[in-house]
N, CA, C and O atoms as CSV, one atom per row, in Angstrom:
chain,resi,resn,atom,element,x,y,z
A,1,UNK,N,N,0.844,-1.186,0.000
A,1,UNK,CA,C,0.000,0.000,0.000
A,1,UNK,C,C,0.880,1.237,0.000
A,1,UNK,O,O,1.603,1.534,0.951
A,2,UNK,N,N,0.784,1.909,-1.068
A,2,UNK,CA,C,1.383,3.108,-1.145
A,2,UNK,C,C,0.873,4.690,-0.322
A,2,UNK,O,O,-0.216,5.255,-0.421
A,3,UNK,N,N,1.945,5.059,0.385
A,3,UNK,CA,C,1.173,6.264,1.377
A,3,UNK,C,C,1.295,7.547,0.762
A,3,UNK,O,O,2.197,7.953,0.030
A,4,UNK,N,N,-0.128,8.352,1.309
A,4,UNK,CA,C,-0.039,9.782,0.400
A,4,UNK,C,C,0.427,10.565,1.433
A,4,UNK,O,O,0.343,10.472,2.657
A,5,UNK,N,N,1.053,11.541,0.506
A,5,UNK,CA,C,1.334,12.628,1.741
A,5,UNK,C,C,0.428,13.785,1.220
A,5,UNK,O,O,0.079,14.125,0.090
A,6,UNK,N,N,0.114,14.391,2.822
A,6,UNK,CA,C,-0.550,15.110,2.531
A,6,UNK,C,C,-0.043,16.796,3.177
A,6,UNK,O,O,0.522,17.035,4.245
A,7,UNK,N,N,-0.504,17.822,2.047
A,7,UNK,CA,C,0.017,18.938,2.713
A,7,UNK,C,C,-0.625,19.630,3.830
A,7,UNK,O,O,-1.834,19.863,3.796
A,8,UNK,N,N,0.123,19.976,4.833
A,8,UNK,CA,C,-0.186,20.595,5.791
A,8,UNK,C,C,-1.665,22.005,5.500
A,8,UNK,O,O,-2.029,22.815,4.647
A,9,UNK,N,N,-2.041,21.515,6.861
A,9,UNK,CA,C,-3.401,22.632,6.382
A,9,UNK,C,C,-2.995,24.011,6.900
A,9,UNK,O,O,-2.172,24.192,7.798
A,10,UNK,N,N,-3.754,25.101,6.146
A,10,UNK,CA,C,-3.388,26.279,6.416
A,10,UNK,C,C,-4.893,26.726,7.162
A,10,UNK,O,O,-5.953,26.685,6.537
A,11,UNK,N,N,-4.813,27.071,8.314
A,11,UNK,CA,C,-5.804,27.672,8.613
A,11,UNK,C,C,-6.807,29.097,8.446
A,11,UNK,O,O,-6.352,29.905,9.255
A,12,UNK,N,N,-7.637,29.531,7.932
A,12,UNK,CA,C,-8.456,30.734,7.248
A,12,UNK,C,C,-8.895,31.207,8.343
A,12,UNK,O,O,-9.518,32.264,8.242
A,13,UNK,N,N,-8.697,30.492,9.990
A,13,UNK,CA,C,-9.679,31.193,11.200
A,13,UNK,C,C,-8.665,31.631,11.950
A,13,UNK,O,O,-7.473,31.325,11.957
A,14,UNK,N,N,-9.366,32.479,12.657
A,14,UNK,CA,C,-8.601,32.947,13.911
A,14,UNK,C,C,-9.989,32.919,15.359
A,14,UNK,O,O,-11.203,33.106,15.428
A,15,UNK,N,N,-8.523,32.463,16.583
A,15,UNK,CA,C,-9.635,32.772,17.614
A,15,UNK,C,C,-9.578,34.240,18.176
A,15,UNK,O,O,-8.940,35.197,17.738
A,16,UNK,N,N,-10.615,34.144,19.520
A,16,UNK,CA,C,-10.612,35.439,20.140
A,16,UNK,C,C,-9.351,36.089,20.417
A,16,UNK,O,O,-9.061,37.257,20.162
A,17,UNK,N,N,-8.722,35.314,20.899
A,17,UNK,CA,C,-6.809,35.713,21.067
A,17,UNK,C,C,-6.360,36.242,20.057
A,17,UNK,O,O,-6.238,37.465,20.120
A,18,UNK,N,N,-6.157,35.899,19.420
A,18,UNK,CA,C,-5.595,36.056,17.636
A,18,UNK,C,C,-6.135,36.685,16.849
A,18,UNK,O,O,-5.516,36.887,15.804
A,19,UNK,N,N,-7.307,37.181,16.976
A,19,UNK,CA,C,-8.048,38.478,16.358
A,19,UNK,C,C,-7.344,39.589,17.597
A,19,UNK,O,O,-6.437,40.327,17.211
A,20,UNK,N,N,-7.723,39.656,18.833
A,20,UNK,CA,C,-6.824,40.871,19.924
A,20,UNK,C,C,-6.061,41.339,19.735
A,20,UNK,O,O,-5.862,42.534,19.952
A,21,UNK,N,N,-5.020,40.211,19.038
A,21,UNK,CA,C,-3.259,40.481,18.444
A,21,UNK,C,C,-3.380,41.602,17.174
A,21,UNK,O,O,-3.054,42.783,17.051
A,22,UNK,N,N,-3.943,40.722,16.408
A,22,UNK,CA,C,-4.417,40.859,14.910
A,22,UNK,C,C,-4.636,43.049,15.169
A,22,UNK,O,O,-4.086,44.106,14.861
A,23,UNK,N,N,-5.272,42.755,15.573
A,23,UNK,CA,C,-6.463,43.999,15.876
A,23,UNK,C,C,-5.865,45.457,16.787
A,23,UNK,O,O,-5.845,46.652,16.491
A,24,UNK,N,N,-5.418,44.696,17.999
A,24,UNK,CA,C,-4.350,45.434,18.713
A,24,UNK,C,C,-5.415,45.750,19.710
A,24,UNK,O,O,-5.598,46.904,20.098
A,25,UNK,N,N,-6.143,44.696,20.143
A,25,UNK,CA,C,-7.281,45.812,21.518
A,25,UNK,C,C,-7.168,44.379,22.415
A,25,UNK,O,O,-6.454,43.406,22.176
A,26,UNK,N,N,-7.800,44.517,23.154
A,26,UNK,CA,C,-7.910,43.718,24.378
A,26,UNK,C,C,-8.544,42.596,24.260
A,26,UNK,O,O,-9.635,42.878,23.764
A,27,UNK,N,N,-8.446,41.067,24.504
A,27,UNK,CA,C,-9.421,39.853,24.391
A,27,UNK,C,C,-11.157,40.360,25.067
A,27,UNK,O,O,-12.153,39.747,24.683
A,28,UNK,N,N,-11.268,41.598,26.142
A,28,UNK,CA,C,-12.338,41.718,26.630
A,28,UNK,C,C,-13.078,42.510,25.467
A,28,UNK,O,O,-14.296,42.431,25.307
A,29,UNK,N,N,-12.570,42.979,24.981
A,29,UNK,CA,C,-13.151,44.101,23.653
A,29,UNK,C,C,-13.581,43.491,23.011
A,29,UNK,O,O,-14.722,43.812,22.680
A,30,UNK,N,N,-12.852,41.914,22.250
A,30,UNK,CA,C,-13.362,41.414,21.061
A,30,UNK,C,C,-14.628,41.342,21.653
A,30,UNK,O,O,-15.622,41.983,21.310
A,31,UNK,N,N,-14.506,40.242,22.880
A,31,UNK,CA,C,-16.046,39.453,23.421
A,31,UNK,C,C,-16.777,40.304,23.414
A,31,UNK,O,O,-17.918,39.915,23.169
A,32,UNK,N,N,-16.661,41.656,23.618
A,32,UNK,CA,C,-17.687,42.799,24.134
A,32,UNK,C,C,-18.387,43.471,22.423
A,32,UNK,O,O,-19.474,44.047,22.380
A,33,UNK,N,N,-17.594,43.262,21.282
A,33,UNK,CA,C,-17.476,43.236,19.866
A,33,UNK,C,C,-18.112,42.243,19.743
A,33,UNK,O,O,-18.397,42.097,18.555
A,34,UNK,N,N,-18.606,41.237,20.536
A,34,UNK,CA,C,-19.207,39.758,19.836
A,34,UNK,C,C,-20.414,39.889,20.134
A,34,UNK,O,O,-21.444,39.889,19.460
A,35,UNK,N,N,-20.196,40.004,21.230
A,35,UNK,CA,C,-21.452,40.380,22.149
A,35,UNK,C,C,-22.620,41.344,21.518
A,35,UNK,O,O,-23.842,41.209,21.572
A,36,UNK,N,N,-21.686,42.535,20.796
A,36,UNK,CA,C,-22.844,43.506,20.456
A,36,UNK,C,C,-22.889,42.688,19.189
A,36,UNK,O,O,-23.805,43.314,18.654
A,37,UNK,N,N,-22.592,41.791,18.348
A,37,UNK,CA,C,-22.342,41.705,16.963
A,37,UNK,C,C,-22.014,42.842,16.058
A,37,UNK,O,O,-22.771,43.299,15.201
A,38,UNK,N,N,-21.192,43.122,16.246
A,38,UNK,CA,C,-20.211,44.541,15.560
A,38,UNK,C,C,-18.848,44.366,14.990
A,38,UNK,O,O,-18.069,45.268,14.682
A,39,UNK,N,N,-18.627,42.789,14.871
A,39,UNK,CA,C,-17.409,42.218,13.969
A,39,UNK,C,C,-17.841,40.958,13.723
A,39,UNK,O,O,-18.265,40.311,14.681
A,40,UNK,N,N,-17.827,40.542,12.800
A,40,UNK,CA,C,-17.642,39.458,11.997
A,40,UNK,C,C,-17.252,38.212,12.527
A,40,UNK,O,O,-16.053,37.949,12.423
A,41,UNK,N,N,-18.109,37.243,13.162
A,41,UNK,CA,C,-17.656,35.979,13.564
A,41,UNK,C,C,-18.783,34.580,13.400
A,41,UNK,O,O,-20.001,34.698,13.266
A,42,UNK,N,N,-18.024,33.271,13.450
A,42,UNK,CA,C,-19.289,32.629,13.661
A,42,UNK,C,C,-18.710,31.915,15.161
A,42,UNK,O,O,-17.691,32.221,15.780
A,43,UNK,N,N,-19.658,30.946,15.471
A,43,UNK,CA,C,-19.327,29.396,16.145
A,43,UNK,C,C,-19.453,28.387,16.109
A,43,UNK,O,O,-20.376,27.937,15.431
A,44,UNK,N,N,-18.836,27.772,16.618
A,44,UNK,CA,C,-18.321,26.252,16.137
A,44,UNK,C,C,-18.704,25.449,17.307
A,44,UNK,O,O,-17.633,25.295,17.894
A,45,UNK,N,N,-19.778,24.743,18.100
A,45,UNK,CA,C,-20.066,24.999,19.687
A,45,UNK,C,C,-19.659,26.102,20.270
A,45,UNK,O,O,-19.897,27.090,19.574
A,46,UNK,N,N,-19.105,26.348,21.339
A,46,UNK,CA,C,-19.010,27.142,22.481
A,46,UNK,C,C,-17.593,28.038,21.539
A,46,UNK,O,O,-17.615,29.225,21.216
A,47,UNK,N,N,-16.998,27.514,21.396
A,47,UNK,CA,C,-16.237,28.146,20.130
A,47,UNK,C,C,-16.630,29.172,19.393
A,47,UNK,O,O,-17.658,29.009,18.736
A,48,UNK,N,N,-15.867,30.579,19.308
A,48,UNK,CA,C,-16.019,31.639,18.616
A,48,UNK,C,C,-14.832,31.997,17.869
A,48,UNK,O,O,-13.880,32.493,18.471
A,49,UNK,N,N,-14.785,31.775,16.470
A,49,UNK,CA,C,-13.892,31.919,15.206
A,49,UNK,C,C,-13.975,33.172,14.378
A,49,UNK,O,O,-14.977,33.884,14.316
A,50,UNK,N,N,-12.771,33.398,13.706
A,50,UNK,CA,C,-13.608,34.684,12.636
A,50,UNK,C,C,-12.497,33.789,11.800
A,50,UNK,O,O,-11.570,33.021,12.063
A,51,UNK,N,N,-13.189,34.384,10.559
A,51,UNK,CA,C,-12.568,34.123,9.237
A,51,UNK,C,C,-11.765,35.351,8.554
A,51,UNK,O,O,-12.220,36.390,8.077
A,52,UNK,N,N,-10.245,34.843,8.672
A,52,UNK,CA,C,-9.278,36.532,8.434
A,52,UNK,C,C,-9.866,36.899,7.046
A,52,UNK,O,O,-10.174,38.091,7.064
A,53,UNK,N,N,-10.091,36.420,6.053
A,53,UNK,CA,C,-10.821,37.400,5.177
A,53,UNK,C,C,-11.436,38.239,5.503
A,53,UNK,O,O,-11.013,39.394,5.447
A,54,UNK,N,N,-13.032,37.830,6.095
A,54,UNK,CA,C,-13.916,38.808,6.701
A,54,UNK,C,C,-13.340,39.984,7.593
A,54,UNK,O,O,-13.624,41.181,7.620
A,55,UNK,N,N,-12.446,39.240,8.301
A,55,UNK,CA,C,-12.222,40.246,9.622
A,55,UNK,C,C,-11.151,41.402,8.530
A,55,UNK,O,O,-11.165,42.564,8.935
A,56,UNK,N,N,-10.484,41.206,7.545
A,56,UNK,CA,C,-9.993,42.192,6.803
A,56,UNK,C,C,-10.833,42.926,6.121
A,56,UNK,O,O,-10.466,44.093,5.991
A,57,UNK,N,N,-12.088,42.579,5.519
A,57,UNK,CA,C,-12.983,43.202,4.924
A,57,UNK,C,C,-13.717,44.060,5.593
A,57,UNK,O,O,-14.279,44.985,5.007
A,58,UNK,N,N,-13.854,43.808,7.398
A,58,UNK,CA,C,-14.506,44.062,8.210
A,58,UNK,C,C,-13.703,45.598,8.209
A,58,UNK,O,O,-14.332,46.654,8.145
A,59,UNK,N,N,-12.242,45.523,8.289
A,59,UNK,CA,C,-10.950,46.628,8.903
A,59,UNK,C,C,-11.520,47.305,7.661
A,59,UNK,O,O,-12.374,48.136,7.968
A,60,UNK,N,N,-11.267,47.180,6.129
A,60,UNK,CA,C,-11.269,47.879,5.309
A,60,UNK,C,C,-13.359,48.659,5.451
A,60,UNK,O,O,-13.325,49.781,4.945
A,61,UNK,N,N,-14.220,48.467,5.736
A,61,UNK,CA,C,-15.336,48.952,5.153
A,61,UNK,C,C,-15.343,49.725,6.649
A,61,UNK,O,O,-15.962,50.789,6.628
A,62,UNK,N,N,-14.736,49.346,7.974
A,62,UNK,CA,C,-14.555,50.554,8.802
A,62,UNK,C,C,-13.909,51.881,8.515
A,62,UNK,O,O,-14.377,53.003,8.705
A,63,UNK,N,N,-12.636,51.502,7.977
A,63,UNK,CA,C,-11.847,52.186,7.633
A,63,UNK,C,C,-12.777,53.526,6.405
A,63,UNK,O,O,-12.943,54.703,6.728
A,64,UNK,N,N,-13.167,53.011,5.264
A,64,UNK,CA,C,-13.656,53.476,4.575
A,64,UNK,C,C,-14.862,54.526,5.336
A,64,UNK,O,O,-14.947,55.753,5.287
A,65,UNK,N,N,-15.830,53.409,6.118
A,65,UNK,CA,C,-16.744,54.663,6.599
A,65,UNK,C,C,-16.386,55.880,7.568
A,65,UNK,O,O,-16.955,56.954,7.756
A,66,UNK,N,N,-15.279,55.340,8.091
A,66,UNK,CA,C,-14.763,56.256,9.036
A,66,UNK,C,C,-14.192,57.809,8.090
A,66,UNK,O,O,-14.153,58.939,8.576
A,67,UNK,N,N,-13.840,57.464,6.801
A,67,UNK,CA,C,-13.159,58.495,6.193
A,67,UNK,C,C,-14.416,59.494,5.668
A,67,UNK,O,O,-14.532,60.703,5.869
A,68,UNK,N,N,-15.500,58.406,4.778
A,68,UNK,CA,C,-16.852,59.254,4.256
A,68,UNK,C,C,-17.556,59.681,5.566
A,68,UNK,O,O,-18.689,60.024,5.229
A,69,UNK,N,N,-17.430,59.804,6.743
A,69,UNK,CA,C,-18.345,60.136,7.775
A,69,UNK,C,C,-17.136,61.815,7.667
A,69,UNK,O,O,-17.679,62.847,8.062
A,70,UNK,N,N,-16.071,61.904,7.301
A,70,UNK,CA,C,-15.327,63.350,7.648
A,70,UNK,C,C,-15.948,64.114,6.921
A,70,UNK,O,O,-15.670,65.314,6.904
Protein backbone atom coordinates (compact mmCIF):
# COMPACT_ATOMS: atom_id res chain seq x y z
CA UNK A 1 0.00 0.00 0.00
CA UNK A 2 1.38 3.11 -1.14
CA UNK A 3 1.17 6.26 1.38
CA UNK A 4 -0.04 9.78 0.40
CA UNK A 5 1.33 12.63 1.74
CA UNK A 6 -0.55 15.11 2.53
CA UNK A 7 0.02 18.94 2.71
CA UNK A 8 -0.19 20.60 5.79
CA UNK A 9 -3.40 22.63 6.38
CA UNK A 10 -3.39 26.28 6.42
CA UNK A 11 -5.80 27.67 8.61
CA UNK A 12 -8.46 30.73 7.25
CA UNK A 13 -9.68 31.19 11.20
CA UNK A 14 -8.60 32.95 13.91
CA UNK A 15 -9.63 32.77 17.61
CA UNK A 16 -10.61 35.44 20.14
CA UNK A 17 -6.81 35.71 21.07
CA UNK A 18 -5.60 36.06 17.64
CA UNK A 19 -8.05 38.48 16.36
CA UNK A 20 -6.82 40.87 19.92
CA UNK A 21 -3.26 40.48 18.44
CA UNK A 22 -4.42 40.86 14.91
CA UNK A 23 -6.46 44.00 15.88
CA UNK A 24 -4.35 45.43 18.71
CA UNK A 25 -7.28 45.81 21.52
CA UNK A 26 -7.91 43.72 24.38
CA UNK A 27 -9.42 39.85 24.39
CA UNK A 28 -12.34 41.72 26.63
CA UNK A 29 -13.15 44.10 23.65
CA UNK A 30 -13.36 41.41 21.06
CA UNK A 31 -16.05 39.45 23.42
CA UNK A 32 -17.69 42.80 24.13
CA UNK A 33 -17.48 43.24 19.87
CA UNK A 34 -19.21 39.76 19.84
CA UNK A 35 -21.45 40.38 22.15
CA UNK A 36 -22.84 43.51 20.46
CA UNK A 37 -22.34 41.71 16.96
CA UNK A 38 -20.21 44.54 15.56
CA UNK A 39 -17.41 42.22 13.97
CA UNK A 40 -17.64 39.46 12.00
CA UNK A 41 -17.66 35.98 13.56
CA UNK A 42 -19.29 32.63 13.66
CA UNK A 43 -19.33 29.40 16.15
CA UNK A 44 -18.32 26.25 16.14
CA UNK A 45 -20.07 25.00 19.69
CA UNK A 46 -19.01 27.14 22.48
CA UNK A 47 -16.24 28.15 20.13
CA UNK A 48 -16.02 31.64 18.62
CA UNK A 49 -13.89 31.92 15.21
CA UNK A 50 -13.61 34.68 12.64
CA UNK A 51 -12.57 34.12 9.24
CA UNK A 52 -9.28 36.53 8.43
CA UNK A 53 -10.82 37.40 5.18
CA UNK A 54 -13.92 38.81 6.70
CA UNK A 55 -12.22 40.25 9.62
CA UNK A 56 -9.99 42.19 6.80
CA UNK A 57 -12.98 43.20 4.92
CA UNK A 58 -14.51 44.06 8.21
CA UNK A 59 -10.95 46.63 8.90
CA UNK A 60 -11.27 47.88 5.31
CA UNK A 61 -15.34 48.95 5.15
CA UNK A 62 -14.56 50.55 8.80
CA UNK A 63 -11.85 52.19 7.63
CA UNK A 64 -13.66 53.48 4.57
CA UNK A 65 -16.74 54.66 6.60
CA UNK A 66 -14.76 56.26 9.04
CA UNK A 67 -13.16 58.50 6.19
CA UNK A 68 -16.85 59.25 4.26
CA UNK A 69 -18.35 60.14 7.78
CA UNK A 70 -15.33 63.35 7.65
Amino acid sequence: MEMVKLDPIKRSTLTVHEVAIYLGISIDLVYTMVREKSIVHFRIGKRILFKKEAVDRWIEDKMESNYHDE
